[in-house]
TITORVEX-957301 format. One line per 2 residues: number of its first residue (from 1); their letters; for each residue x, y, z of C-alpha. Coordinates in steps of 0.25 Angstrom, whole numbers, padded with zeros to 4 digits. Example, Ala and Ser with C-alpha at 12.3 -4.5 7.8 and 13.67 -1.06 7.14 Angstrom:
// residues 2
1) AS) 0049,-0018,0031; 0055,-0004,0029
This chain:
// residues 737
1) XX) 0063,-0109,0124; 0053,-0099,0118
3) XX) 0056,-0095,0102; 0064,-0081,0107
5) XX) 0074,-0088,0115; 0075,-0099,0105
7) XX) 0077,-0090,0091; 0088,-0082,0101
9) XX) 0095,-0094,0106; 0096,-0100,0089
11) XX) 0100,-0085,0084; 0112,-0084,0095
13) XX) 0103,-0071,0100; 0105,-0076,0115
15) XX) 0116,-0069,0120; 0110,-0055,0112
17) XX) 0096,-0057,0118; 0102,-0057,0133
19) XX) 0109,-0045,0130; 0098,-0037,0124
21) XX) 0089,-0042,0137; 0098,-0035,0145
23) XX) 0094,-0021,0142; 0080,-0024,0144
25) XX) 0075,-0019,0157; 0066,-0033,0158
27) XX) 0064,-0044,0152; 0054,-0044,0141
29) XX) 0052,-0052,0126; 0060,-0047,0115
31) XX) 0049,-0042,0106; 0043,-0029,0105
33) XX) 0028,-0026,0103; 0023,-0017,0094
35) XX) 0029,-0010,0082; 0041,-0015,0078
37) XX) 0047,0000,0069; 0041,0007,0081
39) XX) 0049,-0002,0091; 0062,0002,0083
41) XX) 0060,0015,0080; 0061,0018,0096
43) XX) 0072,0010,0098; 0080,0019,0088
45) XX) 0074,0030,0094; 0079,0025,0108
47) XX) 0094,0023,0101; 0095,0039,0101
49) XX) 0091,0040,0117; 0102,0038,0129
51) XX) 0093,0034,0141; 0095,0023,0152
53) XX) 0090,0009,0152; 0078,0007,0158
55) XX) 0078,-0002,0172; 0077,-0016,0174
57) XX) 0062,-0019,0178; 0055,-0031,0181
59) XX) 0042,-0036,0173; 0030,-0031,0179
61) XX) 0019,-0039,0172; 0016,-0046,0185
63) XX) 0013,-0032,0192; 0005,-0028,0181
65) XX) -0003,-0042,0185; -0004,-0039,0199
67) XX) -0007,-0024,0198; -0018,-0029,0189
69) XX) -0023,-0037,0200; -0022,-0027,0209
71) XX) -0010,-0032,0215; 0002,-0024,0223
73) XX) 0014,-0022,0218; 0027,-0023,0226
75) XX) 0035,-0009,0224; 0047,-0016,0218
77) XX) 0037,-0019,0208; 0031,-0006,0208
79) XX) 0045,0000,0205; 0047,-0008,0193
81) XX) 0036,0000,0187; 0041,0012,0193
83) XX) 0056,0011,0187; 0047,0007,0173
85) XX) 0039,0021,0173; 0052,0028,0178
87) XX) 0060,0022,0164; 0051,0028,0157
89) XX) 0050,0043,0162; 0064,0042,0162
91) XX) 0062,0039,0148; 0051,0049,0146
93) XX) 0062,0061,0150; 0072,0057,0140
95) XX) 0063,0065,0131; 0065,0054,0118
97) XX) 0060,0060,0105; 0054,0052,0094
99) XX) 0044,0040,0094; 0050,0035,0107
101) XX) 0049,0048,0114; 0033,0047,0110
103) XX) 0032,0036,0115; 0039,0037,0129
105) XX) 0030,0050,0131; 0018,0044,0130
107) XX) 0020,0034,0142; 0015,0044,0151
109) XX) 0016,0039,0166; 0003,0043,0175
111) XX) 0004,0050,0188; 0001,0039,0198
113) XX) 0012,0031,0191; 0023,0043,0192
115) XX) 0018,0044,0207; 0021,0029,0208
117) XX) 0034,0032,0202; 0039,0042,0212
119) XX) 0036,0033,0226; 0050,0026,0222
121) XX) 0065,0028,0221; 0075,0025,0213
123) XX) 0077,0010,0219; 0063,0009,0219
125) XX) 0059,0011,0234; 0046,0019,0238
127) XX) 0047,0034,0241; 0046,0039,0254
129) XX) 0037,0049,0251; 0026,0038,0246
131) XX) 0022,0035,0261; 0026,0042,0275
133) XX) 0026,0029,0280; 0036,0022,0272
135) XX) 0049,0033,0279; 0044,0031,0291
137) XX) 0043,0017,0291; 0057,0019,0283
139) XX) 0063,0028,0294; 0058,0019,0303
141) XX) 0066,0006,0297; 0078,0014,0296
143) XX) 0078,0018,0311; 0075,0003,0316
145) XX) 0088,-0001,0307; 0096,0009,0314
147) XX) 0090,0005,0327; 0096,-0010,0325
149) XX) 0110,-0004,0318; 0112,0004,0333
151) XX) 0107,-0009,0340; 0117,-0019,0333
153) XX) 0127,-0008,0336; 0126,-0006,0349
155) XX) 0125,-0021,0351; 0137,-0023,0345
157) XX) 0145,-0012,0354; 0138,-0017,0367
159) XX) 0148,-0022,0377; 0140,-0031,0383
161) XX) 0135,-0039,0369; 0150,-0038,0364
163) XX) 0156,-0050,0370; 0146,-0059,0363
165) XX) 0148,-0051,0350; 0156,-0061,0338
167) XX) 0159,-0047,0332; 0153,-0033,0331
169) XX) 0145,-0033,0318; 0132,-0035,0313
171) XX) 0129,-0049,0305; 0117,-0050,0295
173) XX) 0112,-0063,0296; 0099,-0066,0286
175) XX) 0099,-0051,0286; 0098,-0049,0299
177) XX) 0107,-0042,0308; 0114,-0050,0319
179) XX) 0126,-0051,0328; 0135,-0062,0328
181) XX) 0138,-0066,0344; 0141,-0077,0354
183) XX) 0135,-0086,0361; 0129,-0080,0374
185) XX) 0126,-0068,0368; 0112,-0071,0374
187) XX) 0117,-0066,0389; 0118,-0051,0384
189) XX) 0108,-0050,0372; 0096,-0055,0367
191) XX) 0097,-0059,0352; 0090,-0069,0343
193) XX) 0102,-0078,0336; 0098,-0078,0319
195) XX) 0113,-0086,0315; 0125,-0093,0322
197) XX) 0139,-0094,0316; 0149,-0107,0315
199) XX) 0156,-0101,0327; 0144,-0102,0336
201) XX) 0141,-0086,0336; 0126,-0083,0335
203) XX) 0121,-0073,0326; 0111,-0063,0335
205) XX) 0099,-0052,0334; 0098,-0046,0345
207) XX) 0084,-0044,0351; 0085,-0030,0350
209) XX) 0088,-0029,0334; 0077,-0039,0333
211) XX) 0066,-0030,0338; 0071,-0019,0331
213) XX) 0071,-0030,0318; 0057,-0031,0320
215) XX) 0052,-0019,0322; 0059,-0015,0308
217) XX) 0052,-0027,0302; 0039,-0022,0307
219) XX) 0043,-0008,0301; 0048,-0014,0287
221) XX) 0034,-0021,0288; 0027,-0009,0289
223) XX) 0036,-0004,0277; 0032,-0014,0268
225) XX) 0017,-0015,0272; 0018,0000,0265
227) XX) 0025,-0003,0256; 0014,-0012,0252
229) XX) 0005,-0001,0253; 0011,0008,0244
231) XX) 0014,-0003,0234; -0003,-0006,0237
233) XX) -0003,0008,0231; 0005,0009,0221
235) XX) 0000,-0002,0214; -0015,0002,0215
237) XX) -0009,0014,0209; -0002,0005,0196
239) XX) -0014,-0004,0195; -0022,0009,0191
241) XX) -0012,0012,0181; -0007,-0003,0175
243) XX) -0011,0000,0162; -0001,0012,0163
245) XX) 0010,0001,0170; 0008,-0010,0160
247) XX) 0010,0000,0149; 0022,0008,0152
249) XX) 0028,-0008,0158; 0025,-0011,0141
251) XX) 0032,0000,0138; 0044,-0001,0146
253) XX) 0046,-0014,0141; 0046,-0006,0128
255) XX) 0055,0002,0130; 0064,-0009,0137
257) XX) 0065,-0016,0123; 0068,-0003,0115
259) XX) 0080,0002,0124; 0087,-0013,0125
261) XX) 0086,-0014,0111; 0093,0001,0110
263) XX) 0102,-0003,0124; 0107,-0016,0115
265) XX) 0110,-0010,0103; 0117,0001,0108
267) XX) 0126,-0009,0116; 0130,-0018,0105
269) XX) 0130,-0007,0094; 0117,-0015,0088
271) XX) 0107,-0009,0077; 0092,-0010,0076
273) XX) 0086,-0018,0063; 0070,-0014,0061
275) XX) 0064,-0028,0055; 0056,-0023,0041
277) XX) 0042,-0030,0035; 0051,-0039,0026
279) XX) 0057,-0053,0028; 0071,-0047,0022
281) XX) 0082,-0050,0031; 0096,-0040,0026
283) XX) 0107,-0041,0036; 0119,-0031,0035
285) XX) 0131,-0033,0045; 0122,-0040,0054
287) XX) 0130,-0047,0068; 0122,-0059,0075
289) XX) 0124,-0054,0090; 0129,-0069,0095
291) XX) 0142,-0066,0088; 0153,-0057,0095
293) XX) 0162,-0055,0080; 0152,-0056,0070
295) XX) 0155,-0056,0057; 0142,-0046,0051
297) XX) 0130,-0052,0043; 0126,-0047,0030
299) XX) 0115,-0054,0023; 0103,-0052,0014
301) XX) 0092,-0061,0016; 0081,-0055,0009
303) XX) 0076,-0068,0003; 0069,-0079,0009
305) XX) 0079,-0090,0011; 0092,-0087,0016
307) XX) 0102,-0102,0013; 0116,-0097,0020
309) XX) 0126,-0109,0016; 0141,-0111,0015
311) XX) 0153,-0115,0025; 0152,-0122,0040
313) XX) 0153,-0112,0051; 0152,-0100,0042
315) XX) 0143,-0093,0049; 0130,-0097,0041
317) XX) 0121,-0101,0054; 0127,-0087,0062
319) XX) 0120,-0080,0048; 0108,-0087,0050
321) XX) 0107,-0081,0065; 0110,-0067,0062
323) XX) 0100,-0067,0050; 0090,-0071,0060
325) XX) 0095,-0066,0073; 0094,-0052,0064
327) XX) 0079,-0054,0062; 0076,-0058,0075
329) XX) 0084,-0047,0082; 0077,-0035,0071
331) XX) 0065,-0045,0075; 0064,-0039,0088
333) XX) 0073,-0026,0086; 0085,-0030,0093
335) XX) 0097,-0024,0090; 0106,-0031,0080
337) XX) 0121,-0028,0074; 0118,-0024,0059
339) XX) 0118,-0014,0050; 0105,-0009,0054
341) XX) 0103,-0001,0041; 0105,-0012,0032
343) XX) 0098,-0024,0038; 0086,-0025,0035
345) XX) 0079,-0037,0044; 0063,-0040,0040
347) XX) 0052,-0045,0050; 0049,-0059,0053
349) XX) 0037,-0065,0062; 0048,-0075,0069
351) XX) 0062,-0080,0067; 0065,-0095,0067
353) XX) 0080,-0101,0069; 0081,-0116,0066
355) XX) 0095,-0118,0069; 0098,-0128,0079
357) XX) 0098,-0143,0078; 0084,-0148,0081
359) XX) 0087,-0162,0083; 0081,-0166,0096
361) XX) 0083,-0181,0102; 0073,-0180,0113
363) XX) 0061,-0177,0104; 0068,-0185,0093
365) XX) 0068,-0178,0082; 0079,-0175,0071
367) XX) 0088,-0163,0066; 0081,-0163,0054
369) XX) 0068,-0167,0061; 0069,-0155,0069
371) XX) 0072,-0146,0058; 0060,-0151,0049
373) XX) 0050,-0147,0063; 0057,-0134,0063
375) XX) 0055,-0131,0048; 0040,-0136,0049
377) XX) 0037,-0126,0059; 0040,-0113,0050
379) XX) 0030,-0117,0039; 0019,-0113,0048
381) XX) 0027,-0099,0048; 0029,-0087,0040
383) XX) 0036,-0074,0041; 0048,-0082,0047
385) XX) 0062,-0080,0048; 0070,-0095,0049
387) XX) 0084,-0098,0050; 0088,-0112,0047
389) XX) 0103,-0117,0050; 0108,-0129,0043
391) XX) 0094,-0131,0036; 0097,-0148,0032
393) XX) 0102,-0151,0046; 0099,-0164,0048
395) XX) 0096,-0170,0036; 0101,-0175,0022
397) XX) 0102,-0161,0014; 0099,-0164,0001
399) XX) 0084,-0170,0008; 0085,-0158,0016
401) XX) 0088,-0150,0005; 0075,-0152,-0003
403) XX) 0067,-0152,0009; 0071,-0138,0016
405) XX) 0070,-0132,-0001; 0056,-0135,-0001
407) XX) 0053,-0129,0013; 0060,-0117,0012
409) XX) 0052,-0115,0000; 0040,-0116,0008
411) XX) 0046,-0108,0019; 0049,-0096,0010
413) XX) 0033,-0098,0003; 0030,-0095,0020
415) XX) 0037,-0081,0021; 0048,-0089,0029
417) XX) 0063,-0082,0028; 0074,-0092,0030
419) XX) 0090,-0092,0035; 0095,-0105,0029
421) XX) 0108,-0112,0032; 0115,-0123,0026
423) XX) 0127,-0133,0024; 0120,-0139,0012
425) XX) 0120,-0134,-0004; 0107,-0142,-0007
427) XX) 0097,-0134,0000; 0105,-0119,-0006
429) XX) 0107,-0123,-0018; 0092,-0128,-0020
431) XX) 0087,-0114,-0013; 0099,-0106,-0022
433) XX) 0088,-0104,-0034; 0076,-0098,-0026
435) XX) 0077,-0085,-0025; 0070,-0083,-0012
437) XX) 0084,-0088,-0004; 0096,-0082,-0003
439) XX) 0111,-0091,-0001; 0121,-0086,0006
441) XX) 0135,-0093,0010; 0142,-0092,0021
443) XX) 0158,-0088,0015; 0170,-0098,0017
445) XX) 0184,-0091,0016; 0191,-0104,0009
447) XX) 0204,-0098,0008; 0204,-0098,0023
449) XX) 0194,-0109,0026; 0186,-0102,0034
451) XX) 0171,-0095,0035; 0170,-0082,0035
453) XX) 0156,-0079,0040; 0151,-0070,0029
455) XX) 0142,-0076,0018; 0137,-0073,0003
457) XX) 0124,-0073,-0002; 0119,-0078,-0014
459) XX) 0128,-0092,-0014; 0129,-0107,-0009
461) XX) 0140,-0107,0001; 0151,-0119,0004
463) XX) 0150,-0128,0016; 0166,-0129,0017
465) XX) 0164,-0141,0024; 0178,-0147,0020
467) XX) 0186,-0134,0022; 0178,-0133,0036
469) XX) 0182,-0144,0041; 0197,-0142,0039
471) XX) 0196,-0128,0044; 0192,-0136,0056
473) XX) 0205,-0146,0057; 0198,-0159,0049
475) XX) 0211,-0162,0043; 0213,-0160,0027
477) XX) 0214,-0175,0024; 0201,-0179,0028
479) XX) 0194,-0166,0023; 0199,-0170,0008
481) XX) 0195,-0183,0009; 0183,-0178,0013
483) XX) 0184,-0169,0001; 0186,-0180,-0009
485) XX) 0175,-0189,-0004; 0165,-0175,-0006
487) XX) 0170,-0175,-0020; 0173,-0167,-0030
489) XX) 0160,-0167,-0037; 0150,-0162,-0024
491) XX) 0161,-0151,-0022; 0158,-0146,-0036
493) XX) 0143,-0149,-0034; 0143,-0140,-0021
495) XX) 0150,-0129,-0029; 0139,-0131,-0044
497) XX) 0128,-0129,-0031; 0135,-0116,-0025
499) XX) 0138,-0112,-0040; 0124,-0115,-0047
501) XX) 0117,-0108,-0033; 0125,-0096,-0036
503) XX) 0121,-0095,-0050; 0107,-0096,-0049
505) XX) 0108,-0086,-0037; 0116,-0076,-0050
507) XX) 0103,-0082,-0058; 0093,-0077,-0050
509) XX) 0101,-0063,-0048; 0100,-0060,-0062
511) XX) 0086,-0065,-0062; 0082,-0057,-0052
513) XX) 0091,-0045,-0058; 0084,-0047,-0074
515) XX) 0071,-0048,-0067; 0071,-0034,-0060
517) XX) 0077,-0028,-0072; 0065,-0034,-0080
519) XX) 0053,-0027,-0070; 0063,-0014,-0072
521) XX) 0060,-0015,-0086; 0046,-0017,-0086
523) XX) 0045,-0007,-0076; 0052,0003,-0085
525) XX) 0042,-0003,-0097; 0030,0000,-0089
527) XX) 0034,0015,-0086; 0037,0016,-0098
529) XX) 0023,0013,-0104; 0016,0019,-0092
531) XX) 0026,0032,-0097; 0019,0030,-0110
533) XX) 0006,0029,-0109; 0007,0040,-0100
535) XX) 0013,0050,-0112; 0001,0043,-0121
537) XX) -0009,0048,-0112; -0002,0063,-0112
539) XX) 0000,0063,-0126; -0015,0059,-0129
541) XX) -0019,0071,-0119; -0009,0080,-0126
543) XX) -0015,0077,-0140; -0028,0080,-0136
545) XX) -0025,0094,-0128; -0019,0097,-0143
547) XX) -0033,0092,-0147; -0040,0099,-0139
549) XX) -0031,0114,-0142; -0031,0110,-0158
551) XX) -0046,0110,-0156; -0047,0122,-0148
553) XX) -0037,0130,-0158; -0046,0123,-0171
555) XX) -0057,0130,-0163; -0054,0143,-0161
557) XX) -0048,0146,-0177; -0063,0142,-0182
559) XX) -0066,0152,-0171; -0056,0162,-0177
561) XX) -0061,0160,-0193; -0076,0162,-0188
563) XX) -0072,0178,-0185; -0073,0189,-0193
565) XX) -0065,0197,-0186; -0051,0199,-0190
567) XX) -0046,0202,-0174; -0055,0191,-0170
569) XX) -0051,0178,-0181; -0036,0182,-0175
571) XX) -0040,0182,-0159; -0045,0167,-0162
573) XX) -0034,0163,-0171; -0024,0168,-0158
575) XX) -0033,0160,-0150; -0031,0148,-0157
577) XX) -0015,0148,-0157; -0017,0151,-0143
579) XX) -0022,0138,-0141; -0014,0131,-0152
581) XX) -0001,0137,-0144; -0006,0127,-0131
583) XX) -0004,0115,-0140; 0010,0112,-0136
585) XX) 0017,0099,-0140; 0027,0096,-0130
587) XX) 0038,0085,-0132; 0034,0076,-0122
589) XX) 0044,0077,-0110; 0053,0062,-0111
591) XX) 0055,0056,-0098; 0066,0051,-0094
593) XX) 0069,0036,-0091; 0072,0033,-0076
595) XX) 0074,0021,-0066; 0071,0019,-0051
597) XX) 0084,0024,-0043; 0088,0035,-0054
599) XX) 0094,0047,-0047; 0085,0059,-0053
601) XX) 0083,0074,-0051; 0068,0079,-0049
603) XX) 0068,0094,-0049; 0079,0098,-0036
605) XX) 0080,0085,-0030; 0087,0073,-0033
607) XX) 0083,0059,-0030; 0081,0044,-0034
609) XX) 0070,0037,-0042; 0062,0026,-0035
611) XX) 0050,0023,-0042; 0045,0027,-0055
613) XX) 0033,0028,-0064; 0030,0032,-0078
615) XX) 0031,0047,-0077; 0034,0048,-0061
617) XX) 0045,0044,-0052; 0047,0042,-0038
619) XX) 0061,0047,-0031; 0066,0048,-0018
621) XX) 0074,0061,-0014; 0080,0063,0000
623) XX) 0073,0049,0005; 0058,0059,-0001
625) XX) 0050,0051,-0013; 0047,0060,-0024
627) XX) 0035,0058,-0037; 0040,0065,-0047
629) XX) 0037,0067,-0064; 0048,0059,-0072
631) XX) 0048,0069,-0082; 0054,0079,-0070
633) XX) 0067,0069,-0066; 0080,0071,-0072
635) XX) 0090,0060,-0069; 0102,0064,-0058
637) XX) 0117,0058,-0057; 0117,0066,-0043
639) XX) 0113,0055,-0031; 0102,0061,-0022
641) XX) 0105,0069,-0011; 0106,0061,0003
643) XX) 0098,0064,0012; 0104,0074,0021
645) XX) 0100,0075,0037; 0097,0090,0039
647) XX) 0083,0092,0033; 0081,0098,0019
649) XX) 0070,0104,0013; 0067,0099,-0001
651) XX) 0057,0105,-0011; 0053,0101,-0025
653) XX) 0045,0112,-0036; 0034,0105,-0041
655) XX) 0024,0118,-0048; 0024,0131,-0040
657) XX) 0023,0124,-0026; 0035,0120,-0018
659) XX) 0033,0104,-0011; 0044,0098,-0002
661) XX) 0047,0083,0001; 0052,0088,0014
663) XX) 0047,0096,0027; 0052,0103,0040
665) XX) 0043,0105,0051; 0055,0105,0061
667) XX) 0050,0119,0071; 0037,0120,0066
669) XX) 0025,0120,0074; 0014,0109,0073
671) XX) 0003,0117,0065; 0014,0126,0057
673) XX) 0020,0111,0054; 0008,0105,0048
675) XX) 0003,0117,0041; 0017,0115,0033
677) XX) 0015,0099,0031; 0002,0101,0026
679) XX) 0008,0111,0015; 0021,0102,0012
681) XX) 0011,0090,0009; 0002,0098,0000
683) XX) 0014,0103,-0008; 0021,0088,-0007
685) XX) 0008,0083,-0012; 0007,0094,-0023
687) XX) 0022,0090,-0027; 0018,0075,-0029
689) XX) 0027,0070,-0017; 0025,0057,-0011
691) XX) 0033,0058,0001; 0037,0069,0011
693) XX) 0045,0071,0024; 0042,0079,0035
695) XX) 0052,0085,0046; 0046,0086,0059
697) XX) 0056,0084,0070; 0055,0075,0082
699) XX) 0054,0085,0093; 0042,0083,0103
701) XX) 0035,0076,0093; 0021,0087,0091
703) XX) 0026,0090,0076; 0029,0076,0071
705) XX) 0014,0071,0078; 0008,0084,0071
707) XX) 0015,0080,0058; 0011,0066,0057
709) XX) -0003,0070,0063; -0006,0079,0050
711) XX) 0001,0069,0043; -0010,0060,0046
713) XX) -0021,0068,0042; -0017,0072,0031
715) XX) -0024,0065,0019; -0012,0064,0008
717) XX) -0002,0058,0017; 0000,0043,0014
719) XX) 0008,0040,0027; 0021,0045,0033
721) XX) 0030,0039,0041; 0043,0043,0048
723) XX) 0056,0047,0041; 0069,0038,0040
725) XX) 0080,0041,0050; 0087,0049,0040
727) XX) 0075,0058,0033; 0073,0063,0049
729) XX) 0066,0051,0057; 0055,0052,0065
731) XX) 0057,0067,0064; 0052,0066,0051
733) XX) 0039,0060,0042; 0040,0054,0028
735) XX) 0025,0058,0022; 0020,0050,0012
737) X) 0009,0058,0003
């Protein structure tokens, strides 16, 4: 069993994965080569279009051999490339817009293919038109055929044949047509007998429908030696073009895996979950598909180590599976049922399940035995994603305990992300104090004694073993014996372990929590000195421009004194005030104090502050990121405006010139359409902007490439990208100056 079929088989994914299979028109490995966003985006894209499904086809890597060896190919193998080119200009007429559109235009099938195309029907038989030969010899089969039909007919009405005749109908034995008569037969008609029944009647071909059986055998031989001849031809003609066949074969089996991706989803009303560069795992209403009621799984499992403990049959190995039938299903963008939006699911190089009971009598090896050779495998690993049920199976757990700490330790040092599950306190609450592992218990209703499949983070859970096993008809009297010989004093130990796990985990909270406050404040401290030095530095420049006009002033009244002339002393003089009158002391402008997530006002527009720096602040309006002076904020009890759908023009003042963080190009043509961007840039990169977006429609495409080829070209632009769903899609560009 190869490592796909295994991990399917541990993660319940059996019956999913024959499901999905089923929409694909072949056979083929579940992952996807290439670019992994790019893969998504067309599946998304694909989940807008109706079109029909495209047919089954057979794997063609052996006629791509042959035709490479110059081999001939039979015509039912030549129509399985047919019906392949046929999907996809089928494909091409639907006239699909975006990413995927592109892409489906640029397979471009040559002539000699198309030609190759139109020799067949529908069911895949050879035109008539391809060869004269081929009706005739067609016309020719047919007459022969009717020929016998008339025969057997008038056989069957003849008065001299008719005493011998068991019945008046034709019998098909082995495919051949025969009648069925009695014995003497041979005094009226010659006949070769092929059958006899259990009543001694003799099944016959007479000698006349035999000679008319070989002369249609010698016409059908005649059919297929051209027949052979146009499949001669035909694959000369595909040899010359294999590069072409193995290309758009490749690309069929892409297209294959994007639309049984969308086909399953739509069926089953399952969403999409693009994996990210972390190793965070965040499950929101999450349903493992083995499950026909499933109770949704919500879970955050953002640190390394996730220990799920708590009651018997409570659902804790089912969690397990989901957590990592979620990353191996996002893994190879299969369709799952979660809240797509808020899961988030990060990328990991492979996904390991050690869940089952390794014990094996015939290479002799024990549970725990087993489980040791399974551990000592993944130290040679990283990037990992493990689940582990009943980590101590198999062994004393308080030994297993220590043991299974100190290799999770190393595990975690090795980038390795791990789903724990446990019966046993020791190993939690020895784990409960590093805060690179999460606890969560699986929830026991005890009024009611029973499970109820949902679970709490952040505590060590009960096993309920007693209250199990009367649930489960183990009369009372021997469960409170059992009780009694526990004792009191482990019952209380159990609970001071869950008790002193739960306070460390409210310890470390407030750590954390003290912590983060701390960098704020020395984050604010460091703006703050970085604010004054930086009003040090004008003031020092401010007192020597005074300097420099005192001085100037101080020269000019010498000036003044050194004339004779009445009119000319007061000319001087006036000059001198003039310049005095420049030296303006102006009370320095005091900045008020703000905080990453304020709600400000920045001229017209209303926004939220993300970043800040001593004199500057970064904030983000409509979904745009704006630099801006501190000194021109003002706070604002008004939340900013949503982002509406129809597209809005927003503009801020800055000097005399007028720069937006926004621009249309919907109806414009290519040259008019640059000759505006390259203005928009020049005035967003006078007005200090770091970020823009640019409207440029779908359509056929021209505008958006003559956007982004300028875009590339030009030497402020830091990058750009595509615009989220809701700021206009691919019909828009986020630009990054």
């Amino acid at each position: 069993m190869n490592h796909r079929d295994k991990i399917v088989k541990q993660l319940d994914l059996t019956g999913y994965i024959e499901q999905f299979e089923g929409f694909l028109a072949r056979p083929k490995p579940l992952f996807m080569e290439g670019d992994r966003s790019l893969h998504f985006r067309f599946i998304k894209v694909l989940e807008t279009v109706e079109f029909k499904a495209p047919p089954k086809v057979k794997n063609l890597d052996d006629c791509w051999m042959r035709l490479s060896k110059q081999g001939v190919l039979g015509l039912d193998e030549i129509f399985e490339a047919v019906k392949i080119v046929r999907y996809f200009q089928y494909l091409k007429n639907l006239k699909i817009e975006n990413e995927l559109g592109t892409w489906l235009a640029e397979i471009r099938v040559p002539e000699p293919i198309i030609e190759i195309e139109r020799m067949f029907d529908e069911k895949g038989n050879l035109q008539d038109s391809v060869d004269e030969r081929l009706a005739s010899l067609k016309v020719a089969i047919k007459q022969n055929r009717e020929a016998i039909r008339q025969t057997l007919s008038r056989m069957l009405n003849s008065s001299k044949i008719g005493p011998y005749l068991v019945d008046r109908q034709i019998h098909y034995v082995n495919d051949e047509e025969a009648l069925l008569v009695r014995g003497g037969f041979n005094h009226v008609m010659k006949a070769s007998i092929i059958g006899r029944t259990t009543a001694g009647f003799f099944y016959v071909i007479p000698e006349s429908i035999g000679k008319l059986k070989d002369k249609e055998a010698g016409i059908a031989s005649k059919l297929e030696e051209l027949y052979y001849e146009i499949a001669k031809k035909i694959s000369l003609t595909m040899a010359s073009w294999l590069k072409f066949w193995r290309f758009i074969d490749k690309a069929y089996d892409r297209f294959d895996h994007y639309q049984a991706r969308m086909q399953m989803a739509r069926f089953s009303d399952l969403s999409f979950v693009l994996p990210n560069s972390s190793d965070v795992i965040k499950l929101v209403d999450f349903a493992h598909p083995a499950l026909s009621h499933p109770k949704p799984v919500t879970i955050d499992f953002s640190k390394n180590v996730l220990m799920i403990t708590g009651v018997n049959a409570g659902g804790k190995t089912m969690l397990l599976k989901s957590i990592l039938a979620s990353a191996w299903l996002a893994k190879y963008l299969l369709p799952m049922k979660c809240d797509a939006k808020a899961t988030k699911i990060g990328s990991f190089k492979q996904i390991e399940a050690i869940i089952e009971d390794p014990q094996n009598v015939k290479n002799d090896i024990s549970t725990f035995a087993g489980r040791m050779r399974q551990f000592s495998q993944l130290f040679s690993q990283n990037g990992v994603l493990v689940g582990v049920d009943e980590i101590e199976l198999g062994t004393d757990s308080d030994e297993a305990a220590s043991l299974f700490k100190v290799m999770i330790e190393e595990l975690i040092r090795r980038k390795i992300k791990i789903v724990i599950t446990t019966h046993h306190k020791r190993l939690a609450a020895m784990m409960a104090g590093d805060e690179r592992v999460e606890l969560v218990a699986a929830v026991y209703d005890e009024k009611n004694q029973v499970p109820t499949y949902t679970f709490l983070q952040g505590i060590i859970g009960k096993s309920y073993a007693f209250e199990t096993a009367e649930r489960y008809g183990v009369p009372k009297n021997i469960v409170q014996k059992a009780r009694v010989e526990y004792g009191e004093d482990k019952e209380r130990l159990n609970e001071l372990i869950e008790r002193s796990s739960t306070l460390e985990k409210e310890l470390r909270q407030k750590r954390e929590e003290l912590e983060q406050e701390i960098e704020a404040l020395e984050k604010e401290k460091g703006r703050f000195k970085e604010l004054n030095d930086s009003m040090e530095r004008e003031l020092l420049a401010k007192k020597r421009e005074l300097e420099a006009i005192y001085n100037e002033a101080t020269k000019q009244a010498r000036e003044a004194l050194k004339q004779k002339d009445e009119r000319a002393i007061h000319r001087k003089l006036n000059e001198a005030h003039k310049t005095v009158k420049k030296a303006k002391i102006e009370t320095p402008k005091r900045l008020e104090s703000f905080a990453v997530g304020d709600k400000v006002k920045y001229r017209k527009n209303r926004g939220v502050i993300i970043a800040l720096k001593a004199k500057e602040a970064t904030i983000e309006v409509d979904g745009m990121k704006l630099r801006v002076p501190l000194s021109e904020l003002k706070r604002s009890g008004n939340p900013p405006k949503p982002v509406k759908k129809k597209q809005v023009q927003v503009t801020l003042e800055r000097s005399r010139a007028t720069a937006g963080v926004k621009l249309d190009l919907h109806g414009l043509r290519s040259e008019e359409a640059i000759e505006r961007l390259d203005k928009f840039l020049s005035d967003a990169l006078l007005a200090g902007f770091d970020e823009v977006l640019v409207y440029h429609g779908i359509g056929t495409g021209k505008l958006a490439y003559a956007v982004r080829t300028f875009l590339k070209e030009h030497p402020s632009v830091k990058e750009f990208q595509d615009a989220p769903q809701h700021m206009g899609g691919f019909g828009a560009t986020i630009v990054k100056l």
